[in-house]
N, C-alpha and C positions, 0 to 999 in steps of 0.2 A: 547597432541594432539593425537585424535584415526584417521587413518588410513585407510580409505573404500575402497575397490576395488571392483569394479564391471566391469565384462567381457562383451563386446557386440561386436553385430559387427557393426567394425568401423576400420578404416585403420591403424591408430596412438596412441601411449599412450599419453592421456588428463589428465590435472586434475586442480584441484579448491579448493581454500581453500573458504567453507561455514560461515555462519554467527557467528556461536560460533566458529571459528576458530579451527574445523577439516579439516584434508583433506581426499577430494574423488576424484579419480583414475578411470580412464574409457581403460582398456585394450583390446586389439582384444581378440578373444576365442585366448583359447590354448597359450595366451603368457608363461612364463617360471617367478615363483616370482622373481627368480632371475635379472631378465630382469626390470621389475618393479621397484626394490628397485636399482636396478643402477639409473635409470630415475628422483626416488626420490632423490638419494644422490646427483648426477650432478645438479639439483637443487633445493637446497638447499639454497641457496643466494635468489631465486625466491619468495619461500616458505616462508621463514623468513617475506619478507617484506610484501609477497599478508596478512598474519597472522598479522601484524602491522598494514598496512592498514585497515583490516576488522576489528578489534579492536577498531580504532579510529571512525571509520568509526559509528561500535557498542555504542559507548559511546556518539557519537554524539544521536545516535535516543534517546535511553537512557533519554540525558538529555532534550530533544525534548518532549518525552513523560512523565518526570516526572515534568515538569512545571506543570501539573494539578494534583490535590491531587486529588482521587478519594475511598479512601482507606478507607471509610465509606458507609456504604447505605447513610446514610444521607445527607455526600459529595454526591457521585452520583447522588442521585434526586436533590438537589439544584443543581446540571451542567444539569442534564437533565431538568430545567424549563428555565436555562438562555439559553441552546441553541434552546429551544422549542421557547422561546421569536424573538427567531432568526432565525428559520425556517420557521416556520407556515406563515410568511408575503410573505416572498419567495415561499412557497406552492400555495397559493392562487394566489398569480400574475401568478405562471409559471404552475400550473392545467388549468386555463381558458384559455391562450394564447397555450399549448400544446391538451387541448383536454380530457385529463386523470383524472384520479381519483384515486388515493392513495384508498383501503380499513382501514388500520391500520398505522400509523406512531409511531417507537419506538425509543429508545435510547440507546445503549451500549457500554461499555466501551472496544471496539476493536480496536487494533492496525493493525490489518491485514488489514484491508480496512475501508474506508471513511465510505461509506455504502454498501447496498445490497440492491436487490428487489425481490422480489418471483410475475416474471410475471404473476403464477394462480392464487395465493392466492391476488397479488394485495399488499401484503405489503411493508413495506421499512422500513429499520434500518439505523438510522446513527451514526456513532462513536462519543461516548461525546467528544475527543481527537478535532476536528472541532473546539471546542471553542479557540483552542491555534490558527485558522488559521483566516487572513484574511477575513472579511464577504464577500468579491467580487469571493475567493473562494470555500465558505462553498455553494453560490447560485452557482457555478460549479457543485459540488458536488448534489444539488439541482433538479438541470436540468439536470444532466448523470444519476441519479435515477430514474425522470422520463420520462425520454426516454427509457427504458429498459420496460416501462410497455406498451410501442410501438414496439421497437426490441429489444427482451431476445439478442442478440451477440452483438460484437463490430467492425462490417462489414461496408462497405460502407452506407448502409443505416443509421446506427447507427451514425455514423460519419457525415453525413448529416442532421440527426435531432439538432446535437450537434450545426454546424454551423447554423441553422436556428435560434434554440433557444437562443445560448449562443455562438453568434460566437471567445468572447475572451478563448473559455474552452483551447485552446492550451497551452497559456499563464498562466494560472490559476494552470494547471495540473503542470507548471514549476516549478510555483511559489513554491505551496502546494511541491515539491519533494524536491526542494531547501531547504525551511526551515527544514526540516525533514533530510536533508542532511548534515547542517547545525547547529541543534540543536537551532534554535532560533523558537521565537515565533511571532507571530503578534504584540503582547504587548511588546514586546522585540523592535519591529523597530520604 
């Protein structure tokens, strides 16, 4: 386990144990290391478990996202057609009823986010990984993409496009965290 401390200011010593199971440290200026590595040894009981739990935690998404084989170009363009089978209908219904127009719609294999849009360019990416999720999800995902080529933030406004379009997206964003939280899949329930 490496050890990060970073000074700010801030009133109290913080700290968190991150995804790969380091910890990072958040000191006032001018704390004293010594001061610190007290704070770490006192807990220590703490630390043990937050590191356990983010472990499991880890091995959850893990198996989450290793349900899809993708480990081939080949693999990936046959997921990029099935879930193109499965967007493109959901496009077309929620383009005309929103207003919008997609320039490019692509497919990649990203765990960091569902999709993306690039409000200039007009484009939108969505994660092959969607295929593991519910379809009443993946048209979430759908419609918070494009609403983003109406508001780039995720402000009130943004939030109001959501409910007009896809009033269930609350419930859906649950859903999609859950399984992911979980390590199961659509095909799994």
């Amino acid at each position: 386990m490496t050890i990060t401390v970073t000074y700010k200011r801030t009133r109290a010593i913080r700290m968190r144990v991150v995804s790969n199971g380091d910890l990072h440290v958040s000191a006032p200026l001018r704390t004293p290391k010594s001061e610190i590595d007290h704070f770490i040894s006192e807990n220590e009981e703490w630390i043990r478990k937050a590191r356990q739990k983010q472990l499991a935690a880890s091995q959850k998404r893990a198996n989450f996202y290793g349900q899809l084989d993708l480990s081939s170009q080949e693999k990936r363009n046959a997921a990029a057609q099935k879930l193109d089978a499965i967007i493109h209908p959901l496009l077309e219904k929620h383009t005309r009823q929103m207003g919008v127009s997609p320039t490019l719609i692509t497919y990649q294999p990203t765990i960091s986010r569902w999709g993306s849009c690039n409000k200039r360019t007009r484009e939108i990416r969505f994660s092959l990984y969607s295929l593991l999720l519910p379809e009443w999800c993946v048209e979430h995902i759908v419609v918070h993409e494009l609403a983003h080529l109406i508001e780039a933030n995720h402000g009130p406004k943004f939030h109001a496009l959501m409910d007009r379009y896809f009033p269930l997206w609350k419930e859906a964003r649950k859903t999609t965290r859950e399984l992911v939280r979980h390590g199961i899949s659509a095909a799994s329930l």
